[in-house]
TORPA-4810 file (N, C-alpha, C, O; in nm, 3 decimals):
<nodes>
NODE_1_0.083_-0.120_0.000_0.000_0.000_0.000_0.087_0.125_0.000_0.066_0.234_-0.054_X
NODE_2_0.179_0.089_0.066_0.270_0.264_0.090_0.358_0.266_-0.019_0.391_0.383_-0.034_X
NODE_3_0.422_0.182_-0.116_0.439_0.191_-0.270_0.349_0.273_-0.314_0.344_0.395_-0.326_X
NODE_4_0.262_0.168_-0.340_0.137_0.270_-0.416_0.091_0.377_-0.414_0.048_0.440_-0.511_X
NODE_5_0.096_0.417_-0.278_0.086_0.576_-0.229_0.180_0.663_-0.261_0.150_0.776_-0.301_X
NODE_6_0.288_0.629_-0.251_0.427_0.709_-0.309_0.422_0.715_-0.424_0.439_0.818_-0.489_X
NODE_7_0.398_0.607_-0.466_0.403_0.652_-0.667_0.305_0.718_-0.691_0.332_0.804_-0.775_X
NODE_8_0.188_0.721_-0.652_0.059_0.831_-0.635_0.110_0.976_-0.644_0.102_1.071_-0.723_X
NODE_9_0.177_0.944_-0.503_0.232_1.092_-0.490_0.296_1.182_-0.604_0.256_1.281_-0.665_X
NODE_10_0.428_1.096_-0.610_0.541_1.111_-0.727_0.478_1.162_-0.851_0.520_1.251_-0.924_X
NODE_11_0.317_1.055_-0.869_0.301_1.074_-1.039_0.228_1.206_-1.049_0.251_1.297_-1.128_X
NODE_12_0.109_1.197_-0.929_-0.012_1.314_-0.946_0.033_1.430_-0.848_0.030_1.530_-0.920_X
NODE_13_0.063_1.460_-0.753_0.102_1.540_-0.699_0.219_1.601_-0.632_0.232_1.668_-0.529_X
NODE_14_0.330_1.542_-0.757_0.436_1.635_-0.794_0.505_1.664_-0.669_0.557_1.768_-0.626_X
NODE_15_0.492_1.528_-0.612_0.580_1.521_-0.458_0.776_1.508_-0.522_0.809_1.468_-0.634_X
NODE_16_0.831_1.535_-0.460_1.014_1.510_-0.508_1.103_1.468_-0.407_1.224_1.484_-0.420_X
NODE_17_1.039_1.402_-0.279_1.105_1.336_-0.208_1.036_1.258_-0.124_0.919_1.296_-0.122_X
NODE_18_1.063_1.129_-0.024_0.962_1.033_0.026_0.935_1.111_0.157_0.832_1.086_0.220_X
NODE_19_1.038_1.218_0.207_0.971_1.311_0.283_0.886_1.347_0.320_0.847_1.355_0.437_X
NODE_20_0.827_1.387_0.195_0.670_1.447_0.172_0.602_1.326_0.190_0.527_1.320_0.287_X
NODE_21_0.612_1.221_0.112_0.479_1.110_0.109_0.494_1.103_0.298_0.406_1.141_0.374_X
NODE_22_0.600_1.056_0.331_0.604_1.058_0.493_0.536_1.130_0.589_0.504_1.064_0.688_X
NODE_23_0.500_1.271_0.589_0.434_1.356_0.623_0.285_1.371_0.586_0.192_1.446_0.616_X
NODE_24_0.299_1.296_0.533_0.163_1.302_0.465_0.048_1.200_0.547_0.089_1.088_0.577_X
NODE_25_-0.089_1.236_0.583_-0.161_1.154_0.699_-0.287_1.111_0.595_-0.339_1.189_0.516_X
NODE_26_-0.316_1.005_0.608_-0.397_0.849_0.533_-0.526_1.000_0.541_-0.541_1.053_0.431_X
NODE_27_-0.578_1.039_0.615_-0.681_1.146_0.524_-0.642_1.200_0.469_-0.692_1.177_0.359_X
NODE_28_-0.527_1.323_0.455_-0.515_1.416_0.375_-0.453_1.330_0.271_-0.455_1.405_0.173_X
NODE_29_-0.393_1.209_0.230_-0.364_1.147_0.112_-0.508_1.141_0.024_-0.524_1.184_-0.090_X
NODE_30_-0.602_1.080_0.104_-0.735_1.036_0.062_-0.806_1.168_-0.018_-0.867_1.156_-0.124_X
NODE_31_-0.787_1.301_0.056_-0.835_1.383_-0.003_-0.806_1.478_-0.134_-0.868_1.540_-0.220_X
NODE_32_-0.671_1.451_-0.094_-0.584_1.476_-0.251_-0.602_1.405_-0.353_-0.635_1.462_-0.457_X
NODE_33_-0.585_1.257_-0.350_-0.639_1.171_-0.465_-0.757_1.199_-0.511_-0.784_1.220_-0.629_X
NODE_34_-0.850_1.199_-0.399_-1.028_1.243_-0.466_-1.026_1.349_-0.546_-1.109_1.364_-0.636_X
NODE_35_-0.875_1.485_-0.508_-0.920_1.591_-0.618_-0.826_1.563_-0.731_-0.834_1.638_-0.828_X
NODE_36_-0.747_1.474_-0.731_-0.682_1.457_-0.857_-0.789_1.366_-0.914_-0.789_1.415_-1.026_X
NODE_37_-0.873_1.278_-0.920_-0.959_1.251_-1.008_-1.059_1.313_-1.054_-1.103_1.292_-1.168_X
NODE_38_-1.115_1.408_-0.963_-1.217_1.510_-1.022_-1.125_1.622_-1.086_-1.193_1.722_-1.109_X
NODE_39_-1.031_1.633_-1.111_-0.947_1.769_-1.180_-0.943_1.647_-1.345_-0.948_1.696_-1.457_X
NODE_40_-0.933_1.494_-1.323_-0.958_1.438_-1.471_-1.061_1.429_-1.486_-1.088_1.372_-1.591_X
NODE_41_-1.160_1.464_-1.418_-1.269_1.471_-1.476_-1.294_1.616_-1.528_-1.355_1.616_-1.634_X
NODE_42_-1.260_1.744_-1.478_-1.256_1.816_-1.529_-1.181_1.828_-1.619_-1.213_1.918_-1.697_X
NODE_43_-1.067_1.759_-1.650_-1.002_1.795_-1.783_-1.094_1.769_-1.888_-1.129_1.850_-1.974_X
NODE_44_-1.148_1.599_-1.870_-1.225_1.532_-1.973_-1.309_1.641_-2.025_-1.314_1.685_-2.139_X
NODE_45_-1.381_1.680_-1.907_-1.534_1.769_-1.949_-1.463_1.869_-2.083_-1.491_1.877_-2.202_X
NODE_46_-1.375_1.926_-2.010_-1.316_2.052_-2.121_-1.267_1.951_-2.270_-1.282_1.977_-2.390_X
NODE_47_-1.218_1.856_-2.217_-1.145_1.829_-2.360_-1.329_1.771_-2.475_-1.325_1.768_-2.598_X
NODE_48_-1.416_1.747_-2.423_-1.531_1.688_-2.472_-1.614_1.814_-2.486_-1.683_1.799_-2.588_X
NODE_49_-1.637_1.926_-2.432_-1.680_2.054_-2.491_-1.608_2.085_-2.589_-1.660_2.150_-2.680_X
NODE_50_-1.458_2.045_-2.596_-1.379_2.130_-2.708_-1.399_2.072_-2.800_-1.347_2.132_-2.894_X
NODE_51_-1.456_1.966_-2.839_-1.474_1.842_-2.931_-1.588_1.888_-2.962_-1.607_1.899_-3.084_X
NODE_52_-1.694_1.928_-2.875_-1.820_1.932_-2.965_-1.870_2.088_-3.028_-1.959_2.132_-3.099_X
NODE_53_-1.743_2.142_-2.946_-1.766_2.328_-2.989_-1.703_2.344_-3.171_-1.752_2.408_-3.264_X
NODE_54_-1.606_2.275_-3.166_-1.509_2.237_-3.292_-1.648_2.174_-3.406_-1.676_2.239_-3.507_X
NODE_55_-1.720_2.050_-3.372_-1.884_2.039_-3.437_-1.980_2.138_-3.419_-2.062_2.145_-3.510_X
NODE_56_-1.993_2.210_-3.336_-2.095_2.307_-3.343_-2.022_2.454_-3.399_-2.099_2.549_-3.386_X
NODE_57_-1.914_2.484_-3.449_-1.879_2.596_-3.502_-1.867_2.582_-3.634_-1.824_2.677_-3.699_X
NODE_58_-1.901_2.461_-3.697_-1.908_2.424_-3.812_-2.033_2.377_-3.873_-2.044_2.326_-3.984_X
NODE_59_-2.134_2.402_-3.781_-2.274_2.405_-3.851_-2.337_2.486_-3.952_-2.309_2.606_-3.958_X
NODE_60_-2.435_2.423_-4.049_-2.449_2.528_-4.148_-2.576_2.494_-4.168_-2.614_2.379_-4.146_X
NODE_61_-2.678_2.612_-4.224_-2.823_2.654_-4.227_-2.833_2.659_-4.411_-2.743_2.682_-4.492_X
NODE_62_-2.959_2.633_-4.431_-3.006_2.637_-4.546_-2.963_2.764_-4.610_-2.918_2.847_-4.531_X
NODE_63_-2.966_2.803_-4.744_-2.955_2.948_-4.761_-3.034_2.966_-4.886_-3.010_3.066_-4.952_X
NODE_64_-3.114_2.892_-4.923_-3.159_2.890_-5.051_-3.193_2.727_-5.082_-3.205_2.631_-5.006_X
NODE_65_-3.204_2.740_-5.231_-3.218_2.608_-5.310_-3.018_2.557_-5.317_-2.922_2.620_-5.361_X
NODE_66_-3.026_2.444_-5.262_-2.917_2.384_-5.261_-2.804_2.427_-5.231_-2.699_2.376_-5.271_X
NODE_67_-2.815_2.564_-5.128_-2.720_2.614_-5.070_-2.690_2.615_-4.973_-2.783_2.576_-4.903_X
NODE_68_-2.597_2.641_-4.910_-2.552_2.681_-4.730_-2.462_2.794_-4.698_-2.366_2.831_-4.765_X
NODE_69_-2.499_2.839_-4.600_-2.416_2.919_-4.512_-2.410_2.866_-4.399_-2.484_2.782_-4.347_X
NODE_70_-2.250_2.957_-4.333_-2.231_2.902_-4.181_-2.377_2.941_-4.087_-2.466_3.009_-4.136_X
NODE_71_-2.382_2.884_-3.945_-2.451_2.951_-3.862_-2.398_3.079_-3.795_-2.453_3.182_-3.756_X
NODE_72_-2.311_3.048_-3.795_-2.189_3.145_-3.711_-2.114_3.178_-3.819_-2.024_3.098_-3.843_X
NODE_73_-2.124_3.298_-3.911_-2.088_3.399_-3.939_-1.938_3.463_-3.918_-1.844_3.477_-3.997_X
NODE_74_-1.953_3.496_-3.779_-1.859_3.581_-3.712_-1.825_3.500_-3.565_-1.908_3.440_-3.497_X
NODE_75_-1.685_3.516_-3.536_-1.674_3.474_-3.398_-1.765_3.475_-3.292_-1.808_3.391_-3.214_X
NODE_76_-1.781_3.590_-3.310_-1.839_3.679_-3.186_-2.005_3.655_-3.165_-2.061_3.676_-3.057_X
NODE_77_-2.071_3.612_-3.277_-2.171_3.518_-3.302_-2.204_3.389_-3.252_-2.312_3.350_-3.207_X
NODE_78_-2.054_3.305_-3.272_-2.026_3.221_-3.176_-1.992_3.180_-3.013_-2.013_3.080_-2.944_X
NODE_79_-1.911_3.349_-2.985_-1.847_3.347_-2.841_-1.824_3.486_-2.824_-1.731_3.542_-2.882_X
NODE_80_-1.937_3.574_-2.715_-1.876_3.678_-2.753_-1.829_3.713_-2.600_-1.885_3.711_-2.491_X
NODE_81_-1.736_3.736_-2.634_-1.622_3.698_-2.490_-1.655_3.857_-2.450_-1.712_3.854_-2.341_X
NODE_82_-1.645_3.947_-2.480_-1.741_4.075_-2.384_-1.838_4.074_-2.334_-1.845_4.175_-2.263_X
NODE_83_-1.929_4.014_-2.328_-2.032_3.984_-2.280_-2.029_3.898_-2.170_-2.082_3.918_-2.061_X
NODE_84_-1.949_3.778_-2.211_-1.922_3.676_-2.111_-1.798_3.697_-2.008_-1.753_3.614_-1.930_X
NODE_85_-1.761_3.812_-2.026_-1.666_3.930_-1.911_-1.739_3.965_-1.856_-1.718_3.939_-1.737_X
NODE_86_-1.834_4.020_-1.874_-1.937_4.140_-1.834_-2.035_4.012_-1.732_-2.051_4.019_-1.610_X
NODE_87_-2.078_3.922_-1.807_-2.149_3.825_-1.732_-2.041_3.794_-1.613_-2.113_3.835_-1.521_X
NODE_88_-1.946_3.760_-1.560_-1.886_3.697_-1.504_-1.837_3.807_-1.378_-1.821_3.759_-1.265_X
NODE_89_-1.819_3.920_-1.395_-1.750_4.026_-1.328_-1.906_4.096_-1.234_-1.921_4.154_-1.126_X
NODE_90_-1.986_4.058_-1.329_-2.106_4.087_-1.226_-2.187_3.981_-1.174_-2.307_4.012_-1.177_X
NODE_91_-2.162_3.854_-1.123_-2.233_3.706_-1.130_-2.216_3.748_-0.954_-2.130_3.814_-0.895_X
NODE_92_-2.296_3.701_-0.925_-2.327_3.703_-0.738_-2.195_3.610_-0.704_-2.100_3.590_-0.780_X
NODE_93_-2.213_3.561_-0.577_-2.089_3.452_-0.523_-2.191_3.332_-0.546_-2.157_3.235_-0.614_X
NODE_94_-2.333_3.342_-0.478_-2.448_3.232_-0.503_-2.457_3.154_-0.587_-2.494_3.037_-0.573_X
NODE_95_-2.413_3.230_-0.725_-2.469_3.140_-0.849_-2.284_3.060_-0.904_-2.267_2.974_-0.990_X
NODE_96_-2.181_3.126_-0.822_-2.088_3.117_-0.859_-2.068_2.944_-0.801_-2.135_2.890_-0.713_X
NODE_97_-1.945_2.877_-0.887_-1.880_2.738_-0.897_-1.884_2.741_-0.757_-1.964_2.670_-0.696_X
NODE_98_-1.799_2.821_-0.696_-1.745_2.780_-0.579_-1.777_2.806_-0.457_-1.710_2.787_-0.355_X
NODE_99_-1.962_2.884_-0.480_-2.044_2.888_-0.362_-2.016_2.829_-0.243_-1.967_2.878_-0.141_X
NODE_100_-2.050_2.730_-0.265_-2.033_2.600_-0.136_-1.944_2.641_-0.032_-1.953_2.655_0.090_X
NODE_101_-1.868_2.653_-0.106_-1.692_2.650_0.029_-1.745_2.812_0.096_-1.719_2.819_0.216_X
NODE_102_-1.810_2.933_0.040_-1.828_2.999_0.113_-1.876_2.994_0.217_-1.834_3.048_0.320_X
NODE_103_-2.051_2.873_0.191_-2.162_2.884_0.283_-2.043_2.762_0.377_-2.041_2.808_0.491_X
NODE_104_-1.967_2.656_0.374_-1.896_2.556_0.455_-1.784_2.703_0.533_-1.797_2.739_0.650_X
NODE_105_-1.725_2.740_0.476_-1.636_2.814_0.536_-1.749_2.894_0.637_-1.723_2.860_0.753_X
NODE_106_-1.857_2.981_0.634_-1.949_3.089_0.732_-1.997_2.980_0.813_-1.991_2.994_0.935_X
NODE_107_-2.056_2.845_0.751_-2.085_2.741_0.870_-1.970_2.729_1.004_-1.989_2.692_1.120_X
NODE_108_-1.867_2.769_0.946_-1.757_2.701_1.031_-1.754_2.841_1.142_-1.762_2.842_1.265_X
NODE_109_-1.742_2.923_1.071_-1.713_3.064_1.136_-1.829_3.075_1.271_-1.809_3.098_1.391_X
NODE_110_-1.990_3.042_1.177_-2.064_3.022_1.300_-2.081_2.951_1.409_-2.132_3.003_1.509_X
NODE_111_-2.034_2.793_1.407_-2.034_2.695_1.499_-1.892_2.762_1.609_-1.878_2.770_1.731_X
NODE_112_-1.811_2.797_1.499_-1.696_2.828_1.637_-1.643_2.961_1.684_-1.534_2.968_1.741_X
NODE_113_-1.744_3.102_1.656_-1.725_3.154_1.694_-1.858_3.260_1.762_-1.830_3.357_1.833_X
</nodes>
């Protein structure tokens, strides 16, 4: 088991001496691994949006008798990244990814202080 954990270490979290794996306590190993598999799962997700954005930026609409045009025109048709600045710079914390850890972090603040 403590092989396995070390090469864990070594491969996914870029440990560089057995030091570290040594210091390291059977939860906080446990909890690191859980986020190195959800960070491949987030890679996947991205690499499988990028796959289907690459098919959906290449869709094309009737334009006539036996013709086509793109759907997307123009980039910005496709992605218009000012907007989705503008969306993002004004988005609450609520609706935001990383809500949670706020309301866990104020839980904590309230129970212990």
């Amino acid at each position: 088991m403590y092989e396995e954990a070390a090469l864990n270490c070594f491969r996914y979290l870029n440990f560089k001496s057995f030091e570290e794996v040594d210091r390291l306590t059977l939860p906080e190993y446990t909890l690191l691994m859980k986020a190195v598999r959800l960070q491949q799962v987030d890679r996947d997700y991205r690499n499988h949006l990028q796959a289907f954005l690459n098919f959906a930026v290449k869709a094309k609409r009737k334009a006539g008798k036996n013709k086509e045009k793109p759907v997307y025109s123009r980039f910005t048709k496709f992605y218009d990244y000012e907007k989705e600045q503008k969306k993002a710079a004004n988005k609450d914390n609520e609706s935001s990814r990383f809500s949670g850890i706020g309301r866990l972090l104020n839980k904590g603040v309230d129970n212990n202080g």
